[in-house]
C-alpha angles and dihedrals in degrees: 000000000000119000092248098050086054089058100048085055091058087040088058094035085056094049097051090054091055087046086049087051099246106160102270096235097053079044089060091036088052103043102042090048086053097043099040090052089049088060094045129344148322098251086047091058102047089039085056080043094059102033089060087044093053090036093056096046091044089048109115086194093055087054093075102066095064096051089041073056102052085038094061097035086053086056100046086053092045095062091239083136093069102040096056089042088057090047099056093043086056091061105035107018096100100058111092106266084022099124079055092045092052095052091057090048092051088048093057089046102047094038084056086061101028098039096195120104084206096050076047104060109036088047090054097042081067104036098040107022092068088057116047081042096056095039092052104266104141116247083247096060088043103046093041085052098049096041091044095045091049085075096070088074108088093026092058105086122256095069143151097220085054090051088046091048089046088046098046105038095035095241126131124285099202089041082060110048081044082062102047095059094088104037077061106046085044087052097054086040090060094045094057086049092045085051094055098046089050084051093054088059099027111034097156095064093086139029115213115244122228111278105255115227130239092262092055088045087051091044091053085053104058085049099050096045096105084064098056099038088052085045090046096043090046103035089039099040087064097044103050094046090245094134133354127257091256095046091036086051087054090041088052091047095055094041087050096055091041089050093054093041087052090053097052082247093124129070125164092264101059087033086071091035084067095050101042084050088045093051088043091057102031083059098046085047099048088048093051086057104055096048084058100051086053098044099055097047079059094056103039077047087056097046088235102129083039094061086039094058092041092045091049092044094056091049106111101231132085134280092238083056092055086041090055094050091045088057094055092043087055089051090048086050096047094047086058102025128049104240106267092057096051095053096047093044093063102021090099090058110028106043091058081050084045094052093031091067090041104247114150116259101224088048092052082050094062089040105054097040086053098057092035084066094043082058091059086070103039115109147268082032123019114151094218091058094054099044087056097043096053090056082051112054092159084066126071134230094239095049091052082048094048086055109040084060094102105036085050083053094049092049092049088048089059096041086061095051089038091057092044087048115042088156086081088057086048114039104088096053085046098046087043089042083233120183118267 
């Protein structure tokens, strides 16, 4: 039996264990073992097993996802959601949209801290959901702007996807979180804009709020300035060289707990709430790692991704045409697969056709993450959507979808922009002469 049939097989097998619910890192695990002893031996294979488990504990790089964890898990249980939510409500919450506007705001802040699209979305939906809803906004503007804004999460640096795509494909942690700043500024630019446009046909969905005064914004911004000093210590700390991700990630960790002991926000009980969520995490992450690890030893054994990238590279169409069907097969992945699993699913196939047409791979990182998470709010799926529809039952499936319509326009929009410059992606690790 041919090497790339071999391959398929494990491919398959791995598939009908995902369909049968097996955790998709012992899937991986499971499939690659089975298919890498197939194509040489059994003591291959678990040595292959041992050397990406030690590989992936030993791994600086990997340290930093459970301390971005704690560090998130710290800042939900601080309250630094809400304040951040109430600053940005101060500032924009009388425009009209500009409840909507703030939650998006408070998205992109608290997924910079929190740097999960899912942590993102269930603590703003309580924290921002109440609100819009008691000040007029329509169940459909609030729940669009939380689910799509949900999104921000894991595309605000610093972020765990971007760690894992660093750690898998060799490239750069800190080049790719440099990368990802405007991708993200231009997200939460588009979704104002996307806001705006829905108002002009739809101006009874919201009701604009009182302007607040100076003394209420300043006010919001004592309140919130544990936020901004995490998000400056953190965030700063990186870019001026003062500490390194790993050591700016512990730094964050410590300052988070401090500032919700400070604030009265942490008692025993939710401190080892943190750490027991943070474990738990840590655990499913680092699994997911190591099967693929070993999956994908199993299919660069078998030649599969190699007949994949040569069979792509003889296909008469442009590379912008295979870009474009690998974009709708993301989104088709992200609709069914948090992000994480989506990324290391395809990784073993997709990066070698990425390299192979010559696109830049911290540009294809920023990329594939952005419409991943474009997928967790696609319908009939969307894991956002469901996150947030299970914490309102009250609210139906059909009226998140309904207004979720423009913010899913304006991302494909900049998807678009975003794949015919990839100059935007790459113009802060350029202009800093970061590392590739």
């Amino acid at each position: 039996m041919e090497n790339e049939v071999i391959g398929m097989i494990g491919l398959a097998s791995l598939m009908i264990m995902i369909v049968l619910h097996v955790p998709i890192g012992v899937s991986m695990a499971v499939a690659g073992t089975v298919t890498f002893a197939y194509l040489r031996n059994w003591d291959a294979a678990f040595s292959v097993v041992g050397t990406e488990a030690t590989t992936a504990i030993a791994s600086a790089d990997l340290a930093l996802i459970p301390l971005f964890i704690l560090m998130g898990n710290f800042a939900a249980g601080g309250g630094m959601a809400r304040d951040v939510y109430k600053l940005a409500f101060t500032l924009v919450g009388h425009m009209r949209g500009g409840l909507a506007m703030a939650t998006i705001g408070g998205c992109a802040g608290f997924g910079a801290v929190s740097g999960s699209s899912i942590a993102t979305v269930t603590t703003m939906t309580k924290v921002a959901y109440p609100e819009m809803i008691k000040r007029g906004y329509s169940e459909r503007v609030a729940g669009g702007s939380i689910a799509a804004g949900g999104t921000l999460g894991m595309l605000v640096p610093p972020s765990i996807i971007f760690v894992l795509y660093g750690v898998l494909t060799e490239n750069f942690v800190l080049t790719l979180f440099a990368a990802a700043i405007v991708p993200a500024t231009l997200a939460v630019v588009m979704h104002f804009i996307a806001i705006q446009i829905y108002l002009q046909a739809s101006p009874e969905s919201v009701r604009p709020a009182e302007r607040t005064d100076w003394a209420g914004r300043l006010k919001a911004l004592r309140d919130a300035w544990t936020v901004l000093l995490l998000a400056i210590v953190v965030a700063g700390g990186i870019y001026s060289g003062i500490f390194t991700v790993t050591e700016s990630a512990a730094v964050g960790s410590v300052l988070a707990m401090f500032i919700a002991i400070f604030r009265g926000e942490l008692s025993m009980r939710s401190f080892w709430a943190a750490l027991h969520d943070t474990a738990a995490t840590t655990a499913m992450i680092y699994v997911i790692v190591i099967g693929a690890g070993v999956f994908s030893y199993a299919m660069t054994l078998s030649l599969l991704p190699e007949t994949l990238v040569n069979w792509i590279g003889a296909l008469p169409v442009p590379p912008l045409v295979i870009i474009g069907i690998l974009m709708i097969f993301y989104i088709i992945m992200g609709a069914i697969f948090d992000t994480i699993s989506a990324m290391v699913l395809t990784l073993p196939f997709v990066y070698p056709v990425i390299l192979q047409l010559g696109y830049d791979p911290i540009w294809w990182g920023v990329i594939m993450i952005m419409v991943i998470e474009i997928g967790m709010i696609t319908p009939p799926i969307g894991i956002n959507v469901l996150v947030m529809n299970a914490m309102l039952p009250n609210s139906s499936l059909g009226t998140i979808y309904r207004g979720i319509v423009p913010f899913l326009m304006a991302d494909l929009v900049r998807l678009v922009i975003l794949i015919l410059i990839p100059a935007l992606s790459l113009f802060l690790p350029t202009i800093m002469d970061m590392p590739r």
